[in-house]
N, C-alpha and C positions, 0 to 999 in steps of 0.2 A: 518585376521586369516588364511583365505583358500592359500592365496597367502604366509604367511610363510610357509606352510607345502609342500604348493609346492616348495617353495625355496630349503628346507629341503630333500627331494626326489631327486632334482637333484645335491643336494649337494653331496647324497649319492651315484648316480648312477658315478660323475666325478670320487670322491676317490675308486669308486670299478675299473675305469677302470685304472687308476693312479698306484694304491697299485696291483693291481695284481688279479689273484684268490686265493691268502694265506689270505687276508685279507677278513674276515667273517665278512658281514653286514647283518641286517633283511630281510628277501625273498618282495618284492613288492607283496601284490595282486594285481589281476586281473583288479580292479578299479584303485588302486593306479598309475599302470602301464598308464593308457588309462587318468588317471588326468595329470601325469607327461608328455604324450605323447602329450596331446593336449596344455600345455601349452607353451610346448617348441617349436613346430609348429608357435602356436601365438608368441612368442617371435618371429623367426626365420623372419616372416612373417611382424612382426611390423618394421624390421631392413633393409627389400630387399629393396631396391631403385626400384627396377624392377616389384615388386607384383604390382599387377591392382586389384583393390576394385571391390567384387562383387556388390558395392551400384551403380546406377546410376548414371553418371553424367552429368551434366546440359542436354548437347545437348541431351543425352536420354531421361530424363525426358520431357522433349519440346517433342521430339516424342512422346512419350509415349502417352502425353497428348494430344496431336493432331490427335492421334489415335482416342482414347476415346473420345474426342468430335465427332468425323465425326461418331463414332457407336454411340453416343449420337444422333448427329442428324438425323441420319438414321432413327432410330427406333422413333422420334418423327416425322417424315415426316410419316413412317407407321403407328404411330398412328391415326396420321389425314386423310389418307384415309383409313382407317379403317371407322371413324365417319362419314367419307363423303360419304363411300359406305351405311352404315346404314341408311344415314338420307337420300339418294336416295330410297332404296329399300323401307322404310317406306312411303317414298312422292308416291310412285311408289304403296304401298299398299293401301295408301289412297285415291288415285285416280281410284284404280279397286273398292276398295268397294262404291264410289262415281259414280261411271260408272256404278256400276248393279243396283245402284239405277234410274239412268235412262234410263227408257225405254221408248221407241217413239209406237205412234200404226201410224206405216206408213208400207205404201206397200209396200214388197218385189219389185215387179216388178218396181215403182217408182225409188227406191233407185237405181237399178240396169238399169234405163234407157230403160224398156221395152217401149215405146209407144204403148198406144193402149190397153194393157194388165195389167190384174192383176191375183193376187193372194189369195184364200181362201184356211183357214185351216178346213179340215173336220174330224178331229180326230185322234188317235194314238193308234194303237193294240201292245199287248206285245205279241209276238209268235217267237217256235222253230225254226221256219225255213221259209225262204222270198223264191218265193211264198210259200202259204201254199200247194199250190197241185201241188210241184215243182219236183214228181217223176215220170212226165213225161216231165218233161224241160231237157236241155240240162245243164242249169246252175243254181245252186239254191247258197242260203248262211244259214249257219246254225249256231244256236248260240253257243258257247264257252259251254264248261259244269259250271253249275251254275250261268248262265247267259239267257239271253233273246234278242232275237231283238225287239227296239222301233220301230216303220213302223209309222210314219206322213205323212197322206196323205192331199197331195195339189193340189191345181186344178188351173191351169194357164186359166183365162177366155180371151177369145178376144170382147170386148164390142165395136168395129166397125165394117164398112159396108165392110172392105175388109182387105185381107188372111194376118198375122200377121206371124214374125217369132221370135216366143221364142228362142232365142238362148242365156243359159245361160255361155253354156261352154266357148265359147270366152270371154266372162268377168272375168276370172280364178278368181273369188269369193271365197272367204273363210267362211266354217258355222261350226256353232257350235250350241247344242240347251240346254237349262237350264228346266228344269221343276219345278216347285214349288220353285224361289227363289235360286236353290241350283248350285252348280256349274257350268259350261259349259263343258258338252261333245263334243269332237268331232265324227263329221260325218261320216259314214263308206264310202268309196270311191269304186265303182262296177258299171259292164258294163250293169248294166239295162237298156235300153232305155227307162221306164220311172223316171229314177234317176234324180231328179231334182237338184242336183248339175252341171250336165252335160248334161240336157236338149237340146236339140236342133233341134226343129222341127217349120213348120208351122202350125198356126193352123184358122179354116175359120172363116168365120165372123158371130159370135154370137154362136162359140162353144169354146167347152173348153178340156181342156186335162187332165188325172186325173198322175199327179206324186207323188215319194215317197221320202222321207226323211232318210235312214237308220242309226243307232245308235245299240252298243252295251252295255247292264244295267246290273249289279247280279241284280237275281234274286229279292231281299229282296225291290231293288226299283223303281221294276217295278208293278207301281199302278196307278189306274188313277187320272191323276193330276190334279188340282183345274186351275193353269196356266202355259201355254208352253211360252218361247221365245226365237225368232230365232236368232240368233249373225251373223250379215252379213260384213266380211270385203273386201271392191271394192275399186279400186284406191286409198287406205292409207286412205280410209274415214271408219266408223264405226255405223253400225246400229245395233241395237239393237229392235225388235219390238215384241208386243206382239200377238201372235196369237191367242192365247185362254185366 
């Protein structure tokens, strides 16, 4: 039906240009016009030896498709390391919560190759400022606002008959201290000479040296703790030991 009426519209528009403008034929509307214009296109179109189809053809489609596979498989190779990172970080997480479960009660000093010497832990004060009576030093450290310094004091013993050399700092040791269970903080790092990260002195036979441990806590969890333990890493080995 649509197609006679179109027949019919261009019939109309041949004998108006045929016959003239004397001959009065019904005005087109606006549709009518854009009916009769797009068919006659299509016709025009269906007849060119020369039109090129906006469809595909084979050898495109083969691209096309060859595309789409290769973002096809892209995106499934990122799938899979996607999963492969997850199932890493997960092995990686169950391995740290598996790790703070074990802790060793072995000697710093041991771990760290001191002969001759050890180490005791004799407790941890929460205060503003390392020394407390550091306003007459030259160099003090003072805590963040809303925060505290932990101060763990340790005592490197020499339990033989001759002069031992605590020398921690060339063992470039890495520490960290956990109390009650809970995360590991890192260490504060300062030119104290008794900073037992950086330790490095002698000391005589059957005395002892009193060093310190510095850490910064808010406020809210800095309480005295039931257990401390120190995170010791030396040459890619890993200790963990409990001090208190």
């Amino acid at each position: 039906m649509k197609k006679h009426i179109l027949c019919f519209f261009m019939i109309c528009i041949l004998s108006a240009v045929l016959c003239g403008c004397g001959n009065a034929i019904p005005e087109l509307t606006q549709e009518e016009s854009d009916m009769v214009a797009n068919y006659a296109a299509a016709a025009l179109l269906k007849y060119d030896s020369g039109y090129q189809s906006r469809l595909l053809n084979e050898a495109q489609l083969e691209e096309e498709e060859n595309v789409q596979n290769e973002i096809r498989k892209k995106a499934e190779e990122m799938a899979d390391l996607e999963k492969e990172l997850q199932k890493e970080e997960k092995a990686e997480q169950t391995k740290t919560e598996t790790a703070k479960e074990d802790v060793a009660v072995t000697d710093p000093a041991e771990f760290l190759g001191l002969d001759g010497l050890s180490v005791s832990f004799n407790g941890v004060d929460f205060v503003d400022q390392y020394p407390e009576d550091g306003d007459d030093l030259y160099f003090t450290t003072n805590a963040s606002e809303g925060c505290k310094l932990a101060v763990l004091h340790l005592a490197i013993v020499n339990h033989t008959s001759e002069v031992k050399n605590a020398d921690i700092f060339d063992t470039n040791a890495y520490f960290k201290v956990s109390f009650d269970g809970e995360n590991y903080h890192r260490i504060m790092s300062t030119l104290f000479a008794e900073d037992f990260s950086v330790y490095n002195e002698q000391i005589e036979p059957g005395s002892s040296a009193d060093t310190v441990i510095l850490l910064e806590l808010p406020v809210e969890e800095c309480t005295n703790p039931d257990t401390v333990v120190l995170y010791i890493r030396y040459q890619n080995e890993i200790l963990k030991t409990r001090l208190k």
